[in-house]
Every structure is written in C-alpha cells, then in structure tokens.
C-alpha positions, 0 to 999 in steps of 0.5 A: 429577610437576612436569613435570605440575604444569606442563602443567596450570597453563599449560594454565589459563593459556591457557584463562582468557587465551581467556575474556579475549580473548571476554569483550572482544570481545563487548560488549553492542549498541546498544538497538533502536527502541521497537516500535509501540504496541498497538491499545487494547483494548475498553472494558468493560461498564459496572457497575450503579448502585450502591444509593441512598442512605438520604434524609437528616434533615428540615431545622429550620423556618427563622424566620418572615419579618418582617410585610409593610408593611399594604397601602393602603386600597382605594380603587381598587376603589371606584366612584362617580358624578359629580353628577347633575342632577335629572331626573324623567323616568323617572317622573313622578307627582303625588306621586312622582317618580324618575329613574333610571341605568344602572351596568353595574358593578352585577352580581350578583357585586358584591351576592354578595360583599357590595358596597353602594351609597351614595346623596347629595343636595345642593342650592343650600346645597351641604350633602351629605346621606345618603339615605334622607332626610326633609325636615320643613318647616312647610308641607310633607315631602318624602322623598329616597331612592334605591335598587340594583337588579340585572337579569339584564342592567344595573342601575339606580340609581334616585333618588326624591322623594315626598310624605310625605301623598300631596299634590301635590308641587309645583316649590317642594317640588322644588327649595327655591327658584328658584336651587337646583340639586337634584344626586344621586350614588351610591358603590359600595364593594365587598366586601372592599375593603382597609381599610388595616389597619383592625381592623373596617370602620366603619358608613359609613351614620352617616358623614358624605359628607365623612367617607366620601369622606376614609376612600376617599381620593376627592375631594368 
C-alpha cells in the first residue's frame, strides 16, 4: 500500500516539474506590425432638410428719428432777368407801344405747377416799381404793365407803355426827362419753391422789389 502511495505521489511530481519546464519554455512572442489601413468606405445619402421653423414675432416700431434741419429757401430754383433797356420795337403805335423777350424756361410745366412771373420798372430815380403800374401825372397818365405768355414752342415776356385816354404818347411821356433810363425786368419763381420753413408763402405782389428780392436771397 505505501509502495503505491509512493508511485503516485512521484508520478505527480514529475508530471507538474514537465508543466514547469512548458510553461517556461514558451513565453508569449514579440507583437507584429499594425496591418494597412481599410479603404474608407462610401459616404452616405444626405438626409432631408429638416421643417422650417415657426417665423418669429414682429419686432417693437423703434423711435421716431429727430426732425431734419428746415431746408433753405429756394432760391436756386428761381429765375430772373437782368435790367432790360426800354425798346419799343415790337410794337410801336401811337398810343401803345411794348417790347418784348424771349424766355425758353417760360413752358407750360412751369404755369401748371403753379409758377408765376413778376414784372418791375425803374427809371432816372432809380425808385423800382411793381407792374401793373399807372403813373398819374397833371398833364397826362401813362399805364406800365407787362405780361407771360406761353406758346407751343417759347414764351414771351412782353412789356407795355399805354396812353391812359387814347392820346398820343409822347417821348416826355416815355421816358420822364431827357437823362432818364426807362429799364424793366422780370422774376420767375416757381411753384413749390422751398419756403424755408415758412408756414404760408406771402402775397409777393404787395411786396416791395426790394423786399422780394431779400426774401429769394437775390442781389438788386
């Protein structure tokens, strides 16, 4: 019996020394080299757009800006003559007489949107009158005045001396005196010409020329 026991056990022996001896001999290998990448692979279908979104809430009226600086008056826009020797040869009767000027800015866009003409009269005094004007002497009168007017293709602007009783008008009647210099000139304003913030334009035929020219910034 311990003869037996005996084998057993050095049988044991000998077979765990052999598991010793395997487990020494075959150690784990050195790692290999990393293999070549994949080929990437194709890109997917694109997914649908998405819903659009709900529009967003009105935004608040923001403040109203400050009032702009009142504009300047218009006096670019308005349109005058120089001083223009009395010459009656347009027309040239006994008891009228009237001469006459071409003005191509005279249209009719110009009288639709409301534009007007002022016409003056000055002498040797120098003293600047508004037209229509009569002059009411002892011995005789004399009516100054002039006129716009529109054709298809020009205007005019015509002055006129006329006896005030169908007499004869006379070289005294026409000038006042032998050193006089009978000169006439005309102002074309047109409509909606800045006011400079003005509430309402004023009535220019009961202004004075001096006045006129003062409120249009124009030299006399």
């Amino acid at each position: 019996m311990k003869t037996t026991l005996k084998i057993l056990l050095s049988g044991l022996m000998v077979m765990a020394l052999a598991m010793t001896s395997c487990s020494k001999d075959s150690a784990d290998g050195d790692i290999g080299p990393m293999g070549p990448a994949g080929e990437q692979g194709e890109q997917g279908i694109q997914g649908e757009p998405g819903v659009a979104g709900a529009t967003g809430a009105t935004g608040a009226q923001g403040e109203q800006g400050p009032k702009g600086d009142t504009g300047e008056t218009g006096a670019a826009n308005v349109m005058y003559s120089d001083w223009l020797d009395q010459d009656f040869s347009y027309y040239d009767g006994p008891d009228s007489k009237s001469m006459k000027v071409d003005e191509i800015r005279l249209t009719q866009e110009f009288l639709n949107n409301g534009g007007f003409v002022l016409g003056y009269y000055r002498s040797s005094s120098n003293t600047v009158y508004q037209l229509p004007l009569v002059f009411d002497h002892s011995s005789f009168a004399i009516r100054r005045d002039f006129v716009a007017i529109h054709f298809s293709d020009r205007g005019e602007i015509r002055f006129g001396a006329h006896s005030t009783d169908d007499t004869e008008l006379s070289e005294h009647e026409l000038t006042g005196s032998s050193i006089a210099r009978p000169q006439y000139k005309y102002v074309m304003v047109p409509g909606g010409v800045s006011l400079s913030g003005r509430s309402e334009q004023p009535n220019f035929k009961k202004m004075s020329y001096e006045e006129v020219m003062d409120y249009f910034g124009l030299a006399y």
